[in-house]
N, C-alpha and C positions, 0 to 999 in steps of 0.2 A: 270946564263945566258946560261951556257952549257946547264945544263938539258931542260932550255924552249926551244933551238929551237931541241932537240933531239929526232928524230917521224921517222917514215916512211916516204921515201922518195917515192912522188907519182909524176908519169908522167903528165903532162901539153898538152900530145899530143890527140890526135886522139884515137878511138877504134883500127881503120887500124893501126896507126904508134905504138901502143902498141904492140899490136900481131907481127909484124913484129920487134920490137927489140927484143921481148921472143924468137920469131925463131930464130934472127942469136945470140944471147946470148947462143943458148939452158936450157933456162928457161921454167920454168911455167910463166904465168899471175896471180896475186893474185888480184882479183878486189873488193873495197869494195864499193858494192852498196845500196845507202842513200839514204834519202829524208830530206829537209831542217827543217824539222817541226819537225826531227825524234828525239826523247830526247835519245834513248838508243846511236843514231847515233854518235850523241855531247859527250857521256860520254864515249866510246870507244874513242872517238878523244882522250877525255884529260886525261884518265884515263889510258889505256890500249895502244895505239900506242906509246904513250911518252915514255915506258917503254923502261931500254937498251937493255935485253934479247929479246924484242921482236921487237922491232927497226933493232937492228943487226942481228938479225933474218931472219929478209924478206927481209932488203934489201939485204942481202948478195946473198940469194937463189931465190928470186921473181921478177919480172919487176911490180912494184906495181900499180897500177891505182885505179882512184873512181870517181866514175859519180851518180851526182845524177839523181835517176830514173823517174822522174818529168818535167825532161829536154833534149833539145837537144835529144841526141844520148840515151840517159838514156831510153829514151821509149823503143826506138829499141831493147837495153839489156834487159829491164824487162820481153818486150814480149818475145822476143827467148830465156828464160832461164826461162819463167814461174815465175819469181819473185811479190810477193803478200803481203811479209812484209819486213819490214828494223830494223835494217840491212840485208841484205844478203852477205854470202860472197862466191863470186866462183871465184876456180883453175882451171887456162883455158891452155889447149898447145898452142904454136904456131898456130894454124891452127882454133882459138877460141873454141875446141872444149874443153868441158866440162869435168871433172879431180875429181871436188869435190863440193860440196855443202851445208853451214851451215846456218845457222840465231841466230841474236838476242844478250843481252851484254853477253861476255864470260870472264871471270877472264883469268888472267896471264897463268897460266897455259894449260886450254882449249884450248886458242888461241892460245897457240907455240902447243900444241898436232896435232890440225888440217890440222895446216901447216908441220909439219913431217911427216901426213898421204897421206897429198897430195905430200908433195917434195921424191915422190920414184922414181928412176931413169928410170925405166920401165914408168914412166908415163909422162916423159918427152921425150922420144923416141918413145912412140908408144900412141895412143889415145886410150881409151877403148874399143872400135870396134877393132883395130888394137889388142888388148892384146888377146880380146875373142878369133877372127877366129884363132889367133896362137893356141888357145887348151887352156889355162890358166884358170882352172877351181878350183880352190882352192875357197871357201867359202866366205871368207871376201871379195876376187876380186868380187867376183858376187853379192854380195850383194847389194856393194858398186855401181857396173854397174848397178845393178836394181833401186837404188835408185835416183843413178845423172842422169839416163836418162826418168825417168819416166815424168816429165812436158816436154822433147822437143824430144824425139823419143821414142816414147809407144812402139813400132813394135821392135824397137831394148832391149827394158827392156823387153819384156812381151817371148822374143826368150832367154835371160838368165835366168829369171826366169826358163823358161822348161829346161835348164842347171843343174840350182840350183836344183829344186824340182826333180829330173833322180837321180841324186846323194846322194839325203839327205834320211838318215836309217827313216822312221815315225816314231820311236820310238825315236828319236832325236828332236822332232818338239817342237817348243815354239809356245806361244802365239801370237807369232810376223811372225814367220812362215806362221803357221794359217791364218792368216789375207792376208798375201801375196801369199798364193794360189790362196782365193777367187780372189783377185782384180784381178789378170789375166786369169782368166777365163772369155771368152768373148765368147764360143760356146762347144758343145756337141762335137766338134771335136778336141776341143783343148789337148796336150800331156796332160796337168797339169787337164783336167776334168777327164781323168781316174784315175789318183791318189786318185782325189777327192773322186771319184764312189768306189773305191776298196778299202779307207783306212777309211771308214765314222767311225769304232768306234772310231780311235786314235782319230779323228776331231774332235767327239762332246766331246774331254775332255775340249776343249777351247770354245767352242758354243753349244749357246740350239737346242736340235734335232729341235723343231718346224723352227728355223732361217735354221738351214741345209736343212731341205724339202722347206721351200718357194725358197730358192736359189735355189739350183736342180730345182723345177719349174719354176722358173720365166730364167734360161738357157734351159732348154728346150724348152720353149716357144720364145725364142728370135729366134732359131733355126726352129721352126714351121714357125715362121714370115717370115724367109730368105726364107724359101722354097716358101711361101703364095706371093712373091712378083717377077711377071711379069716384068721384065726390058724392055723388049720390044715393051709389049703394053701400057705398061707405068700405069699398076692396079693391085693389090691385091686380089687376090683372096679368096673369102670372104668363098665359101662353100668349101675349103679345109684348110684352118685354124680353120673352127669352128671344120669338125671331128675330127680335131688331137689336138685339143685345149679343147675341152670341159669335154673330157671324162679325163683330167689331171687336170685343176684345177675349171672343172665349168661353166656354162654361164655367171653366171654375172663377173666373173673376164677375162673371155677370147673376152668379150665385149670390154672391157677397154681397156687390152691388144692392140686389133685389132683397134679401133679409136687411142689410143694412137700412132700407126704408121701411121695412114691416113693424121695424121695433120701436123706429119714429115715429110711424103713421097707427098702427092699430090702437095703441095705449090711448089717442087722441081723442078716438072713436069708441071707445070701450070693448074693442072688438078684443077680449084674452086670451084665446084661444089658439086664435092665430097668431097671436102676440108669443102666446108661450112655443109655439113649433118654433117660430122665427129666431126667437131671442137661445133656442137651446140651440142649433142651429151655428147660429151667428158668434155666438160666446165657447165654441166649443173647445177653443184653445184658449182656455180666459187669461193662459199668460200673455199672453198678445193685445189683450183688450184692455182699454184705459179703464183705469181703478174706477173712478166717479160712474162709469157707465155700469158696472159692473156691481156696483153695489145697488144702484137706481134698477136694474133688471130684477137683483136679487130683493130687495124692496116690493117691486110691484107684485113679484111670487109667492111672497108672504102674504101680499093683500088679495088674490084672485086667482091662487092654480090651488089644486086641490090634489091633483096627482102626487104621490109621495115619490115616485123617484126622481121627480121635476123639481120638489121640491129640496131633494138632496143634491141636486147638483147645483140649488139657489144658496144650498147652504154652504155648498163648498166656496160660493163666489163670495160669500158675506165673511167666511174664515183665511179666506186672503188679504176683504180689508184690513180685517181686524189684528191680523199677522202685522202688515205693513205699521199702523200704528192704530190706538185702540183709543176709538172717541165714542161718546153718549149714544150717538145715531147708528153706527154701523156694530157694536156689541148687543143694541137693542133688537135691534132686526137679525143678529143673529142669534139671540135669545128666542125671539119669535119662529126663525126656522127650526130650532131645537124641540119648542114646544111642540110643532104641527108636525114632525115626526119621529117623535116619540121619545127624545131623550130631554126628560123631566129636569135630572140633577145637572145637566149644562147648561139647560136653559136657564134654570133659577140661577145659577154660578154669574150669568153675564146678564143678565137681570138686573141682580143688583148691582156687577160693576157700571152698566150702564146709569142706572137710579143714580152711583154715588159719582160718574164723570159729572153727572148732570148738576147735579149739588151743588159739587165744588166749582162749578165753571157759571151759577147764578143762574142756569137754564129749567126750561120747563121738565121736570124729571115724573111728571103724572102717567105719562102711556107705560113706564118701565115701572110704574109702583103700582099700577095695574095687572100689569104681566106676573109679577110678584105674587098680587091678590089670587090670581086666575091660578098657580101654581101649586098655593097650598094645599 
């Protein structure tokens, strides 16, 4: 009877009312974030929490919580903490800000290591921003900063990163290193693109020269882009991107390049026009272009081109999604492309299977019982 009810003692309160006993406790937060469906989730319950060492463990040291991510407040956490599988488990201070970050089932041992990595007393007095600006530049700190802040402040990981990599001998570099140069390289201006640029042999011990030059160009080219793009007048300038673009990787790749920012950039600005050259353009092999993008172009066609054979080739992009599989959204907007040129009895047909995905699935099914209205 002992051992069954001996587990982690988890809070009943609020996100708010958690963080605020972690604060005047001066605890960390240990929160374990689930999903009801989650098998690994269920077997940590029974397996792993139940344990004494690790029972006495956290609760001794943690203000412990769990929320499933599915629910309530649970969304709110998954989104600001970037959570995408379960288990997750994050060490939060007082102030929710983020301490540490693990997933998935971990043995006995694992699971008390994580919780010693996070219960350092430094990181219950000071937040990880808070340890950086003091100067605290030791290796495993930065690492560990780059790591837990990468899904909820990029700007704050990719400024330690240039910490990490100022410091680190290249003759020291792993595979993992490597890998975390590139991702934070985001411009030709960046501290961590000279490294790049000056230390290319060590580099290509861990990647194929060919992967090294596409990168180099395709940063360069992002950089040509920044320059190519008019804030003001709200356009792109198309014949100073091609000279600085061409003569680096090509016409037909600096083609791409240059629509692939049009279809980004004009919808932003409401410029459709050029939105719609760009995106017929740029989609012109839509077997090649990711689904989501491809419905999103096909989307905006329906809401602002007027031309009908533009429009037919929005429709063809919407009858791809809808081939792949057939959800409320992308029947509805192909319903809509049917309507705006000219086939009545298709459109009403996916009309209503939109109306009725929407029904069954508890969604807002009003724009598809309109389009209904509009048909009769």
């Amino acid at each position: 009877m002992f051992f069954a009810q001996q587990s982690i003692n988890f809070e009943n309160g609020t996100f708010a009312e958690v963080l605020a006993k972690a604060k005047k406790e001066k605890k960390l937060v240990f929160l374990d974030a689930y999903a009801s469906w989650c098998g690994p989730c269920k077997l940590m319950e029974k397996n792993i929490f139940t344990l004494k060492s690790v029972s006495d463990y956290y609760n001794t040291n943690f203000i412990n919580a769990h929320f499933d991510m599915e629910k309530g407040e649970g969304r709110e956490i998954a989104q600001k903490f970037g959570i995408r599988s379960y288990p997750t488990y994050l060490f939060l201070n007082g102030n929710g800000e983020l301490i540490l970050k693990n997933y998935g089932y971990m043995e006995e041992q694992d699971f008390l290591q994580i919780a010693k990595e996070a219960n350092n007393p430094e990181n219950v007095k000071y937040s990880l921003k808070e340890r950086f600006e003091k100067g605290e530049k030791d290796p495993g700190f930065l690492i560990n900063a780059m790591r837990q802040s990468i899904d909820t402040d990029f700007d704050f990981a990719k400024k330690v990163s240039e910490k990490y990599f100022q410091n680190k001998k290249i003759e020291d570099y792993t595979q993992d290193d490597a890998g975390m140069l590139l991702y934070f390289i985001r411009s030709t201006d960046d501290p961590n693109y000279k490294i790049f640029q000056n230390n290319k042999a060590q580099i290509l011990k861990f990647i194929p020269e060919n992967v090294y030059n596409e990168f180099d160009r395709n940063i360069k080219i992002s950089k040509i882009l920044e320059q190519s793009l008019d804030q003001q007048n709200k356009i792109i300038k198309d014949d100073y991107f091609y000279a600085n673009a061409i003569p680096l990787v090509g016409k037909e790749e600096a083609e791409k390049a240059l629509n692939r920012m049009k279809v980004h950039f004009y919808p932003t600005v409401g410029k459709y026009s050029e939105y719609e050259k760009a995106a017929l353009e740029y989609y012109k092999n839509p077997d090649e272009a990711d689904p989501n993008e491809l419905l999103k172009a096909a989307w905006i066609f329906s809401e602002y081109v007027q031309n009908k054979a533009s429009l037919k080739k929005a429709q063809e992009w919407a009858e791809k999604s809808v081939m792949r599989q057939e959800t409320a959204e992308n029947t509805y907007i192909l319903a809509k492309l049917y309507k705006q040129t000219g086939n009545k009895d298709a459109a009403k047909m996916y009309a209503e299977i939109a109306k009725n995905i929407a029904e069954q699935q508890g969604m807002d099914s009003s724009m598809a019982a309109q389009l209904l209205k509009e048909l009769q």
